[in-house]
C-alpha positions in Angstrom: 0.0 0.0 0.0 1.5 3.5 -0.4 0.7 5.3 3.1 3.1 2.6 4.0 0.5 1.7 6.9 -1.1 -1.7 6.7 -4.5 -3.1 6.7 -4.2 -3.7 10.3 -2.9 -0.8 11.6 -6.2 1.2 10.5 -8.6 -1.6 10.6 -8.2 -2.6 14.1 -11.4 -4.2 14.7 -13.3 -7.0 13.2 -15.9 -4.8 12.4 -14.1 -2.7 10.4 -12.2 -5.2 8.8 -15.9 -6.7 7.8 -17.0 -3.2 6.0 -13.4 -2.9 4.4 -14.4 -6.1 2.6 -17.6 -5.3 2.2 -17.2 -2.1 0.5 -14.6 -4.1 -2.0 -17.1 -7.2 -2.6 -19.8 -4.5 -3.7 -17.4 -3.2 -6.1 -16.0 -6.3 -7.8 -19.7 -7.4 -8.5 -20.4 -4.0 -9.7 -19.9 -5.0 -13.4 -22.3 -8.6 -12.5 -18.9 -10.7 -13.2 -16.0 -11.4 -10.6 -12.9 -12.5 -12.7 -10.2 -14.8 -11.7 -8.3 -11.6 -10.9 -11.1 -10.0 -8.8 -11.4 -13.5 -7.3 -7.7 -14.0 -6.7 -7.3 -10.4 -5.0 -10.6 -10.5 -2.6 -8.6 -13.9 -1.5 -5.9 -12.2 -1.3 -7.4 -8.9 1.2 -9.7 -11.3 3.0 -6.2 -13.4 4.4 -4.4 -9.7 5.2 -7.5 -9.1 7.3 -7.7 -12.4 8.6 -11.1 -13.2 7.5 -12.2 -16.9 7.2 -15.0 -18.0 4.6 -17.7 -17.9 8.1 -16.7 -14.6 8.1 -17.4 -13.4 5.0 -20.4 -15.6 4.3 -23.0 -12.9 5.7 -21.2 -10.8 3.2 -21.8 -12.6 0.1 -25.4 -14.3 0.9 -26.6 -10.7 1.7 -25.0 -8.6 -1.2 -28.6 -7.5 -2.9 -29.2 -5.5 0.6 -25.7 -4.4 1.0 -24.3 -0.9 0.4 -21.0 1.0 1.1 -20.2 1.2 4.7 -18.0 4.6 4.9 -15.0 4.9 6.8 -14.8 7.6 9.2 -10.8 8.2 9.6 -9.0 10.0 7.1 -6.4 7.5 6.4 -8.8 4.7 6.1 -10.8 6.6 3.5 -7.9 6.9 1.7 -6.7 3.3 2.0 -10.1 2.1 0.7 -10.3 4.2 -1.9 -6.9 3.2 -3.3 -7.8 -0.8 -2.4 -11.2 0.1 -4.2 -9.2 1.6 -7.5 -7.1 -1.7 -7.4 -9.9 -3.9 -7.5 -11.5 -2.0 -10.1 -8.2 -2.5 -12.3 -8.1 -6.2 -11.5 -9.3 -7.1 -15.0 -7.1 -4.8 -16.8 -10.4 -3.0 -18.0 -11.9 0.7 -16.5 -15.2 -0.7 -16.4 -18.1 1.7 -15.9 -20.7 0.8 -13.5 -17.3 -0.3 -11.1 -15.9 3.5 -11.9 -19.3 4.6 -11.3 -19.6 2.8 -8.0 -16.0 4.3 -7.4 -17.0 7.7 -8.0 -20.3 7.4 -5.6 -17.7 6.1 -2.9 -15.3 8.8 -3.6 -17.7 11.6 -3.5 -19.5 9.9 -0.3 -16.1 10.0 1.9 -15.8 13.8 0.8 -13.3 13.4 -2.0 -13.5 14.9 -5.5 -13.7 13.4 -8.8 -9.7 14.8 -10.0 -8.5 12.8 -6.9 -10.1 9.8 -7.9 -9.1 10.2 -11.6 -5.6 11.2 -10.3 -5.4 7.8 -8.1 -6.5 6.0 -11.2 -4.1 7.2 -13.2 -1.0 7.1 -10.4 -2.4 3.3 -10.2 -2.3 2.5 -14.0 0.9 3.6 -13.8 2.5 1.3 -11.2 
């Protein structure tokens, strides 16, 4: 991550671990198709955090209710937004309704539309 701070420094808890994930599981189904890369990095977050599949199973048997669970500390909004961006670039492919979903997330957290774009392009980059 680029803060240099880990998951676990800024998502002490299990709850917010739980809405970290959350947040990103929204966004990979965003485009109604999880790809092996989308698959391979949820994987991927959900060890970091810790999370088993009992964990995560309210998660994904719930996801038609679900909705975006925003961060209140400035560092984690920036964290998730950057894990968000990653996800979304999984597939090699800016997809819309996921960059749509991004930019609702972006603006929700109090963030503009250039710093999104910005992170995008920072992250295509990399």
């Amino acid at each position: 991550m680029a803060t240099g701070t880990s998951y676990n420094d800024l998502l002490n808890t299990r709850q917010k671990k739980l809405a970290f994930f959350q947040n990103i599981v929204l966004l990979a189904i965003a485009d109604r198709h999880v790809d092996e890369q989308e698959s391979d990095f949820l994987v991927t977050i959900g060890d970091q955090l810790g999370l088993t599949e009992k964990d995560t199973q309210p998660i994904t048997d719930n996801l038609s209710v679900l909705s975006f669970i925003m961060p209140e500390d400035g560092m984690q909004k920036t964290m998730e937004l950057q894990t968000l961006v990653l996800m979304m670039l999984q597939d090699g492919e800016l997809e819309e309704r996921e960059y749509n979903l991004c930019l609702e997330y972006t603006r929700r957290i109090g963030y503009s539309k250039e710093i999104l774009d910005d992170l995008i392009t920072q992250l295509t980059k990399s």
